[in-house]
N, C-alpha and C positions, 0 to 999 in steps of 0.2 A: 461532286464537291463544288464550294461555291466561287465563283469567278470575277473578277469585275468585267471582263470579257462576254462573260455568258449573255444571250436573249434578255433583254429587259421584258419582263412578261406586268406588273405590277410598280407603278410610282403613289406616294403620298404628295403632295403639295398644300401650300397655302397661299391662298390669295394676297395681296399686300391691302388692309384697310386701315381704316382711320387712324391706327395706330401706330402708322408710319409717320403721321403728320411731328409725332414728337420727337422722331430722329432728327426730322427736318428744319427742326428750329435750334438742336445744338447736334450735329451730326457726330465732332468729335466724342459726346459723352456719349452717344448712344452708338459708338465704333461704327461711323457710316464713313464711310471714305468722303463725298463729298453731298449738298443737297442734289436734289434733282427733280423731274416732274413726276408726280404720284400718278397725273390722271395717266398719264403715256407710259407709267411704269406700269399700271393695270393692264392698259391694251397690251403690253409686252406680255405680260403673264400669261392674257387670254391666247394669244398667238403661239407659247410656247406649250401649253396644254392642247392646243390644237396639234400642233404637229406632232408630239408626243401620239395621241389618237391615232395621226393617218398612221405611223409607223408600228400601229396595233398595239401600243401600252394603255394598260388600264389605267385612269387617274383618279386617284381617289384625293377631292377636295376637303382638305380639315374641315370645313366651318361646314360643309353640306353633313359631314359623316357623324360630327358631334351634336348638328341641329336636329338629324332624321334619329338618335338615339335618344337623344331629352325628349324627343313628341310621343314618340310610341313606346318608352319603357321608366316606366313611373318609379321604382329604385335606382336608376343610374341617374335619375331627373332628381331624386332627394338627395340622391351623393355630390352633384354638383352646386343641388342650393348649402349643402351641408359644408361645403368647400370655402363659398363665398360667402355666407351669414347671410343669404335672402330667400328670400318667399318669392318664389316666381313659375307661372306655368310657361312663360314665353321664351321658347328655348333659342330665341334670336340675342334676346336681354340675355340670357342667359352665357350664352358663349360671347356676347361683346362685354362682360363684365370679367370673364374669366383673362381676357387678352387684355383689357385695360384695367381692370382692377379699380372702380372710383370708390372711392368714401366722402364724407364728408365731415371734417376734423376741427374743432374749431372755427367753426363759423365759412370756414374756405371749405372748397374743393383738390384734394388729392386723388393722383392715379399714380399706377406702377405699370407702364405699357410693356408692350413686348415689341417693338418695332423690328426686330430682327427675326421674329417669328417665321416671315418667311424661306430664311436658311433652314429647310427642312431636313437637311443631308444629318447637322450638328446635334440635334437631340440624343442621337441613337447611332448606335449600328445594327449592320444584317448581318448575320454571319451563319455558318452552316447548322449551328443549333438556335437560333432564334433571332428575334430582335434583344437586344440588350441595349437599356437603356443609360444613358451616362449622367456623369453630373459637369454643369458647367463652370468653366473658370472664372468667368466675367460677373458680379453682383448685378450689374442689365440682363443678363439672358437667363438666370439661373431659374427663375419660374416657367422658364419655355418645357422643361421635364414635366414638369406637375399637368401642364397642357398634354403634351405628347402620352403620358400614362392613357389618361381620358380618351384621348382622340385613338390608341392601340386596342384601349377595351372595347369602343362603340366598333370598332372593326370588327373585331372578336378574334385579333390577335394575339396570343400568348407571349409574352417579355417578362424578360427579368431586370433586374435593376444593380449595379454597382453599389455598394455600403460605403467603399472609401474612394479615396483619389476623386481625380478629372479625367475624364471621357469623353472625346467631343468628335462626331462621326466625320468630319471633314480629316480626319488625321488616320483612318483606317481603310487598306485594303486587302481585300479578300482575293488572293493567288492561287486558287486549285488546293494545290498539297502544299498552300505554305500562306503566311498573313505578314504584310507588313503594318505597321503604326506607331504613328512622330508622337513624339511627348518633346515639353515645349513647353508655352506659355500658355497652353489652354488646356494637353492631356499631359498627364504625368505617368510615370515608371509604377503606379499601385495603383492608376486604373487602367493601364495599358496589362496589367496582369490579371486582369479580367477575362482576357482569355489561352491564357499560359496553355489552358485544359484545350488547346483545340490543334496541338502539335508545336509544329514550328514556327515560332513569331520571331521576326527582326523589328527589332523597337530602332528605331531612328530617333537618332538626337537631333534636334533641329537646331542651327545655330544662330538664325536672324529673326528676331521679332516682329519684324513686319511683315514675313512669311510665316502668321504663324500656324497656319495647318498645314499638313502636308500637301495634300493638292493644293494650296497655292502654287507651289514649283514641280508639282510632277503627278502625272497618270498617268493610265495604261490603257490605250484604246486597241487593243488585241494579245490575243496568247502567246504571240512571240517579239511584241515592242513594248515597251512604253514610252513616255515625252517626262523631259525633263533640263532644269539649268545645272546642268555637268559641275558646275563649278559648287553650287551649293549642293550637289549629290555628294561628292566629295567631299565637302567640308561636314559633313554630318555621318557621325561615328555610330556605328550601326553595331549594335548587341545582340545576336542571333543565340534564340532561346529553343531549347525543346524541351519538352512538358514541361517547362518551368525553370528548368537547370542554363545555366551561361556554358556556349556550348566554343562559341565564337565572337571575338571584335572584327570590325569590320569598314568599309565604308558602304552607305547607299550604293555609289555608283558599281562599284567592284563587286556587292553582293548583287546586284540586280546582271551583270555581267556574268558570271559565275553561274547566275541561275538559266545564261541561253539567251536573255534576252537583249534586242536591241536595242540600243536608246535612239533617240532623235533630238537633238540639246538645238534648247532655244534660249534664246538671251532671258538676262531680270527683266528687260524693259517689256518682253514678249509676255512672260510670266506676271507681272504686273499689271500687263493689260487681259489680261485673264484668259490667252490662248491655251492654258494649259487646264483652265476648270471647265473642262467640256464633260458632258456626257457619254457614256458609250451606253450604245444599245444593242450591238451585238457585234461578234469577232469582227472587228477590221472594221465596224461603222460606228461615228458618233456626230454628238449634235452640238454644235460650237458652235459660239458668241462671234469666234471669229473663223476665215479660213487662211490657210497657209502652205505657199509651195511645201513646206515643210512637213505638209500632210498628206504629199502624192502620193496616190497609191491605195488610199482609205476611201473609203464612201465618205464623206463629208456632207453633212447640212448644217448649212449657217440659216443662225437667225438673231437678230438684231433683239438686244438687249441692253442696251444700252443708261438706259434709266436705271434696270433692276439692282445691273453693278453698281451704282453709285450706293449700294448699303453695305460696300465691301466684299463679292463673291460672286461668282460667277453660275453657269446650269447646275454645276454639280453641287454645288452650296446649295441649290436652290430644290432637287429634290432627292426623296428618301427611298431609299428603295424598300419595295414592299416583296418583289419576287424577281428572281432566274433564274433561269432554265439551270 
């Protein structure tokens, strides 16, 4: 069963390019927390794809995995010019049209960027019967699926796809024999039943807006802890479903207690600064932004990221899981 605990064996990522330069000139409409440096957010990326590496995960880069499948398969290369209304064998043009989308309208130039593209986590989830893809709440991100469909098929990964509601992969985790997932301001209650069919789900109500995925304020960096602000665990009434029937109300904190595990509560202001969207790569190790007495006892790797945050999310925002053990 699938774990967020288990061996990360497989990540997705995306590099941050030129299409971040449009968050940068109005961060609020393009949900960036604050501007920051592009070129030093790239070095960040390269840095955290490296360590990912020594720690034996595979990383499969979007823009390499989408370019290597327009060069060498002349039907996924017509499906994409067919996507965007162009003629093109250069499957470089090709994938920087799909991310920025330009036209030319009236004499001016228009584009529909995706500057949040690289929150890889939010497209999708993994879950123990595939990838499922979501739909997103925000009018800025919602062509970021249309991308990720593309970039699952040039893998030759099988996904399925949500018809209704909001699904956004920062709001799911995967528990062994049990799944939690916030609905909120970005997933809701008809696409968090997306996967009713996969046993027990406690749907989390999330109660503050500017927490609004769930790993913003909590994850689980092994089989018998997770991290979380106790205070907003509590305040979030937690509806535990099986195959789909209301079985139990609840809180986060009380159900996550109930299920055995520890918590470790750390402040909003810790949560804010994104101690809590760390990675785990496997039981009892993960790879944070930040480190914390509060994480003795864990194999801990820190690594400065500091730029990336500035577009609102931390590692685990940042990629998708492709496998675990």
């Amino acid at each position: 069963m699938l774990a967020e605990w288990g061996k990360l064996r497989e990540v997705a990522v995306h590099k941050p390019g030129y299409e971040v330069l449009f968050g940068l000139i109005d961060p609020h409409y393009f949900l960036f927390e604050r501007r920051f440096n592009l070129n030093k957010a790239r070095k960040e990326h390269d840095e955290l794809r490296e360590r990912l590496k020594e720690e034996g995960v595979k990383v499969y880069l979007l823009r390499k995995v989408l370019v290597d499948k327009i060069r060498r398969d002349e039907k996924f290369r017509e499906k994409v010019q067919k996507i965007l209304g162009i003629e093109s064998d250069d499957p470089h043009f090709l994938v920087d049209s799909l991310i920025l989308r330009p036209r030319i309208e009236n004499g001016g130039v228009i584009v529909d960027p995706l500057p949040n593209l690289y929150f890889m986590r939010d497209q999708q989830i993994t879950t123990d019967k595939g990838i499922i893809v979501g739909r997103m709440a925000k009018r800025q991100r919602r062509r970021e699926t249309e991308v990720l469909k593309l970039f699952w098929e040039a893998l030759g990964v099988n996904f399925k796809e949500i018809e209704r509601g909001k699904l956004e992969g920062g709001d799911y985790f995967p528990m062994g024999d049990f799944h939690i997932i916030g609905v909120g301001i970005r997933s809701d209650l008809e696409g968090a039943s997306s996967i009713f069919d996969l046993g027990e789900v406690a749907v989390v109500y999330k109660t503050r807006p500017e927490f609004f995925h769930l790993d913003t304020f909590f994850n689980v960096p092994s089989s018998n802890t997770v991290v979380g602000v106790k205070k907003l665990m509590q305040e979030s009434r937690t509806e535990v479903y099986y195959y789909g029937k209301l079985v139990k109300t609840t809180n986060l904190y009380d159900y996550i207690k109930e299920k055995g595990f520890n918590v470790i509560e750390v402040e909003e202001k810790e949560a804010r600064e994104y101690l809590t969207n760390f990675l785990t790569l496997d039981d009892g190790k993960i790879l944070s932004p930040k480190d914390s007495k509060k994480f003795r006892g864990f194999d801990v790797i820190t690594i400065n990221v500091e730029n990336l945050t500035g577009g609102m999310g931390g590692i685990r925002c940042m990629t998708a899981v492709v496998k675990r053990d």
